[in-house]
C-alpha positions in Angstrom: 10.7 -12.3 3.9 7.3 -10.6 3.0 7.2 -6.6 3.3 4.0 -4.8 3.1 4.9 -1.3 1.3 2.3 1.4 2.0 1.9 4.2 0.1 1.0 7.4 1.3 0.1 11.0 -0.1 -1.9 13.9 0.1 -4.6 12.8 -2.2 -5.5 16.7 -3.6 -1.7 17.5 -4.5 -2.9 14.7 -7.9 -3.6 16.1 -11.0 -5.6 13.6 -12.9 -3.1 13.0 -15.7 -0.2 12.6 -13.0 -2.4 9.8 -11.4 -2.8 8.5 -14.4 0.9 8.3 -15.2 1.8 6.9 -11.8 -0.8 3.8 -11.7 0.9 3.1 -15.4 4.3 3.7 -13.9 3.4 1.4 -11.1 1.8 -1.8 -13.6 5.2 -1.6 -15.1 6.6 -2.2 -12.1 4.7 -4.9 -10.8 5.7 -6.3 -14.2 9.2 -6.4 -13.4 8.5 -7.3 -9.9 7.0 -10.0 -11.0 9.7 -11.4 -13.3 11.8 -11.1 -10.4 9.9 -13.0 -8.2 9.3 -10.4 -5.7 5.3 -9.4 -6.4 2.9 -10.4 -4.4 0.5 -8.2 -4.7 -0.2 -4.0 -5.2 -3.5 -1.9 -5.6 -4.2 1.5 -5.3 -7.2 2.2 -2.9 -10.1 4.4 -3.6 -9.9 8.2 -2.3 -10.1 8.6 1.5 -13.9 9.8 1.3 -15.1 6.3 0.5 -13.6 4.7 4.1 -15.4 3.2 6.9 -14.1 2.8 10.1 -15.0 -0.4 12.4 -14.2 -0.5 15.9 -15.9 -3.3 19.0 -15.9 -2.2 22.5 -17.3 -3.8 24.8 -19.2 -6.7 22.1 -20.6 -3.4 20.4 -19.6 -2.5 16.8 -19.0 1.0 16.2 -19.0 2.6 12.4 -18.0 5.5 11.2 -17.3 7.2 7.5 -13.8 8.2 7.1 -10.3 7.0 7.6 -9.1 5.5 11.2 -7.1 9.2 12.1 -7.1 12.9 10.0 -3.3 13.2 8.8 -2.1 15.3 6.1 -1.1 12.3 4.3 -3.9 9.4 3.3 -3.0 5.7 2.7 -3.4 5.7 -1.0 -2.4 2.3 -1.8 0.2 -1.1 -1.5 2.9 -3.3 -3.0 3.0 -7.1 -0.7 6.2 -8.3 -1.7 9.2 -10.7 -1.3 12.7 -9.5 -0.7 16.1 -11.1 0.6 16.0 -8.2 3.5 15.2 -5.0 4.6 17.9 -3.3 2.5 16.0 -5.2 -0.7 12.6 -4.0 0.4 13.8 -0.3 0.8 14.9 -0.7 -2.9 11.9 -2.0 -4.2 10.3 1.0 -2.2 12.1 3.7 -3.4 10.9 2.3 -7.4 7.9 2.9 -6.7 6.4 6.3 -8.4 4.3 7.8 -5.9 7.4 7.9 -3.6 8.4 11.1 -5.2 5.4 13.0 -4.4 4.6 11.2 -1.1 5.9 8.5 1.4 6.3 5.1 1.0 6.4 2.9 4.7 8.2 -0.6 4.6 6.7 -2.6 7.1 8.1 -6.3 7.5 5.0 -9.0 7.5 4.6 -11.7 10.5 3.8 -14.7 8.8 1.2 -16.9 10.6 1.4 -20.2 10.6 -2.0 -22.1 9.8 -3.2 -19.1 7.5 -5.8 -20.9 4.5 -2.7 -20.7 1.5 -3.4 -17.7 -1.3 -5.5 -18.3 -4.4 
């Protein structure tokens, strides 16, 4: 089963060299991921500042700079990946480096049938 892993933090409690350390922590582990067979995919996401919101009401598109909703902690980044069950997932989850300054949310994917097949 796919499980979307989402990575959140407060993006200001970074230090630069911490950030640095934990996107090298993280390659590692999508290298062992990977060798595994679980990895799927993973980026980090650019700070919160650079988002744009998209919403359609009534056929009319609304924009707006910023994140969908101010919360303490910002969706920082992902890991897509494959794992036997939950109990795997939350394992994989708990690897991952920014989950000891922030939260990690395991979300199971719905796989769509009929969806063009990944590059």
């Amino acid at each position: 089963m796919k499980y979307m892993l989402l990575i959140y933090s407060e993006e200001n409690s970074w230090t630069e060299p911490e950030r640095e350390r934990c996107f090298a922590e993280s390659t590692q582990l999508t290298h062992e991921l990977n060798q595994q067979g679980c990895y799927l995919g993973a980026s980090p996401l650019q700070p919160v500042a650079t988002a744009t919101s998209i919403r359609v009401r009534d056929g009319k598109r609304m924009v707006t700079d910023g994140p969908f909703a101010e919360t303490r902690e910002q969706l920082g980044g992902f890991f897509l990946i494959e794992a036997e069950d939950l109990d795997a997932a939350i394992c994989i989850a708990e690897r991952i480096p920014a989950a000891k300054k922030g939260t990690v949310e395991v979300r199971p994917v719905v796989e769509l049938t009929g969806m063009p097949e990944q590059a």
